[in-house]
C-alpha positions as CSV (number, residue, x, y, z in Angstrom):
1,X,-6.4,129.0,-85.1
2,X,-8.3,125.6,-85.3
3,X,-6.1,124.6,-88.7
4,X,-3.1,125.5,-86.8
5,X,-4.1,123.0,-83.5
6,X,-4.9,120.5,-86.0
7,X,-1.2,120.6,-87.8
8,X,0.7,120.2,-84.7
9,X,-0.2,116.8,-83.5
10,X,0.8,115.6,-87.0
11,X,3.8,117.4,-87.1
12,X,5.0,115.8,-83.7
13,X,3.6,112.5,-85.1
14,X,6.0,113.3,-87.6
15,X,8.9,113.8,-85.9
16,X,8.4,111.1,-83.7
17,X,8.2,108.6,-86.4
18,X,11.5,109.8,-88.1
19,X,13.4,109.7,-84.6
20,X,12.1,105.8,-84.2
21,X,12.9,105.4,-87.8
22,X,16.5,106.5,-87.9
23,X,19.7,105.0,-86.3
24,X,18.1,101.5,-85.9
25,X,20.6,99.3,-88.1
26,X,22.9,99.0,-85.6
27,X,20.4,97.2,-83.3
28,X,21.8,93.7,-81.8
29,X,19.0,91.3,-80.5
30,X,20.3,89.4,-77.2
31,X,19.2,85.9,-76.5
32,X,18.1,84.7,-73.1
33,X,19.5,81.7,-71.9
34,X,16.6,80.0,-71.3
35,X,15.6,80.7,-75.2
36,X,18.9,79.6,-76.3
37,X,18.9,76.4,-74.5
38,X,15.4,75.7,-75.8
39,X,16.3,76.5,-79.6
40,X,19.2,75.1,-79.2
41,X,17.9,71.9,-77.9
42,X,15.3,72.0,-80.9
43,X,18.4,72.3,-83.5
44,X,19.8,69.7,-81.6
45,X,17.0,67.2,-81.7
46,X,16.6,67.5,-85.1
47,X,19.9,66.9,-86.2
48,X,19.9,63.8,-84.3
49,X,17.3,62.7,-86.1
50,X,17.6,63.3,-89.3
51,X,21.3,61.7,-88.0
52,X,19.1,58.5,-87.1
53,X,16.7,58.3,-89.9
54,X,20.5,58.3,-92.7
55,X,22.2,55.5,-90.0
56,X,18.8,53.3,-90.4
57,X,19.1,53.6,-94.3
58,X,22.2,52.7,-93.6
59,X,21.7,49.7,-91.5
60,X,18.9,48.5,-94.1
61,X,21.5,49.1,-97.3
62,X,23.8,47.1,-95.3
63,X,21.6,44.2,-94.5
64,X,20.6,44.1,-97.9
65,X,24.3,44.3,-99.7
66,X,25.1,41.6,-97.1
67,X,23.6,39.0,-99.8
68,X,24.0,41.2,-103.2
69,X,26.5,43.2,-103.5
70,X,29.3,42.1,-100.9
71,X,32.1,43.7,-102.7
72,X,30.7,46.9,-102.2
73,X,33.1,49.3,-99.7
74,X,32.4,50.4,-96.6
75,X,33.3,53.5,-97.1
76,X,31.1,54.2,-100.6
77,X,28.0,52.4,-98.3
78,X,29.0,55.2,-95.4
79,X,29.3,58.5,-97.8
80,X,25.6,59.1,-97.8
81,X,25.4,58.6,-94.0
82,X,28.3,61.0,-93.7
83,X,27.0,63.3,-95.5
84,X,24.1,63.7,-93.9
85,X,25.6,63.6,-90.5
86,X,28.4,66.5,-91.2
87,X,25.0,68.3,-93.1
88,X,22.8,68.2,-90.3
89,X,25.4,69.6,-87.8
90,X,26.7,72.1,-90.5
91,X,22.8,73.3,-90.5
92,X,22.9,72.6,-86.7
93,X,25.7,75.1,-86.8
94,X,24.5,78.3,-88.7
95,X,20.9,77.7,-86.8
96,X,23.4,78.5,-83.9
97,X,25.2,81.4,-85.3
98,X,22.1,82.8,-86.0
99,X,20.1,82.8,-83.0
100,X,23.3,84.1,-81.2
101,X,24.8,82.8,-77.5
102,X,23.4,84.4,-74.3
103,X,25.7,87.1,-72.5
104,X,28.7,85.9,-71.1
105,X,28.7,82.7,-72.9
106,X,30.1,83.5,-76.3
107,X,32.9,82.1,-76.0
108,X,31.6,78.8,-74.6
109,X,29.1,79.1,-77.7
110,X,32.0,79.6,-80.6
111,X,34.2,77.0,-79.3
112,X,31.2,74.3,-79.0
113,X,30.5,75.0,-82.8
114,X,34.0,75.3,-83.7
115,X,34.5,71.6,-82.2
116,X,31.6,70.8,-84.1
117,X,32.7,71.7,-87.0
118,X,35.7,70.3,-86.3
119,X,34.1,66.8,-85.9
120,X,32.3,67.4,-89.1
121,X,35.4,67.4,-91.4
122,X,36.6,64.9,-89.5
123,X,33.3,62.7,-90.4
124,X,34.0,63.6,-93.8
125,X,38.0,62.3,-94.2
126,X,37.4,59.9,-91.6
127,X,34.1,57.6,-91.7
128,X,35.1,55.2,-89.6
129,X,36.2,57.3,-86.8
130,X,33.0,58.9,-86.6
131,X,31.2,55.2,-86.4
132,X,33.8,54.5,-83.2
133,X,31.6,58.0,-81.7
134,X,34.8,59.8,-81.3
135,X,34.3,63.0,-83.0
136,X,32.1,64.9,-81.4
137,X,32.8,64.0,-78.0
138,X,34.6,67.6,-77.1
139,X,31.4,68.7,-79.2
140,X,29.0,67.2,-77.3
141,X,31.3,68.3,-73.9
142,X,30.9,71.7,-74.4
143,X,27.3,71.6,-75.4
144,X,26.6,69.3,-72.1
145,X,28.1,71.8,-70.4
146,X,26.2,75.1,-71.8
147,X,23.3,73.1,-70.6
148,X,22.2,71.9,-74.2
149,X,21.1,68.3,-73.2
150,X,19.9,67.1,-76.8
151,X,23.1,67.5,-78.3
152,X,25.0,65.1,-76.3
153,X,23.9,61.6,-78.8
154,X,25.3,62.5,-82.0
């Protein structure tokens, strides 16, 4: 009788570790929106600065070609810059995708990146109109609006 009162708390150990164990891929982790808007933020802020850090590089390149190389394009001296500016918001992007949007805001969420990644192609054809700070402006809008205050300078 003893083995027997010894095998059942293992066997309902058992059983209970299968139940937890099974069904569980279809699990779907939902995001506050305070932790959203503090991520987000953070994925923000660093694009912007990363953003800053290629438009100094820039402005040094610049200053420098100034008394070199004048016959140097504007456009070839903008490609690095715009490539790390459509870079940093298409990582800015998928850190987004993957932290998800708070209920009730998923739409707001998909058409702030979808604006953003909008601007980014349009940083990519389009140099100059990203140095006039027209690109992201519905971007930056939309983000303003979701409450995502670091996103608003790029």
């Amino acid at each position: 009788m003893n083995r027997r009162m010894l095998i059942i708390p293992f066997m309902v150990l058992g059983s209970w570790m299968c139940v937890a164990g099974c069904g569980g891929g279809d699990e779907t982790v939902v995001v506050s929106k305070a932790e959203f808007l503090a991520r987000g933020n953070v994925f923000c802020k660093e694009a912007l600065e990363k953003q800053s850090e290629a438009f100094q590089r820039l402005v040094n390149e610049s200053v420098k070609s100034e008394s070199s190389d004048a016959t140097k394009s504007d456009r070839k001296r903008l490609k690095p810059f715009m490539e790390t500016v459509s870079g940093t918001v298409r990582t800015m992007i998928a850190e987004f995708e993957e932290l998800g949007a708070p209920p009730a805001q998923e739409e707001a969420v998909t058409a702030m990146l979808e604006e953003y990644d909008q601007g980014a192609k349009k940083a990519e054809e389009k140099p100059k109109a990203f140095t006039w700070g027209k690109v992201f402006i519905r971007a930056d809008d939309r983000a303003e609006a979701l409450g995502l205050v670091k996103c608003s300078d790029m």
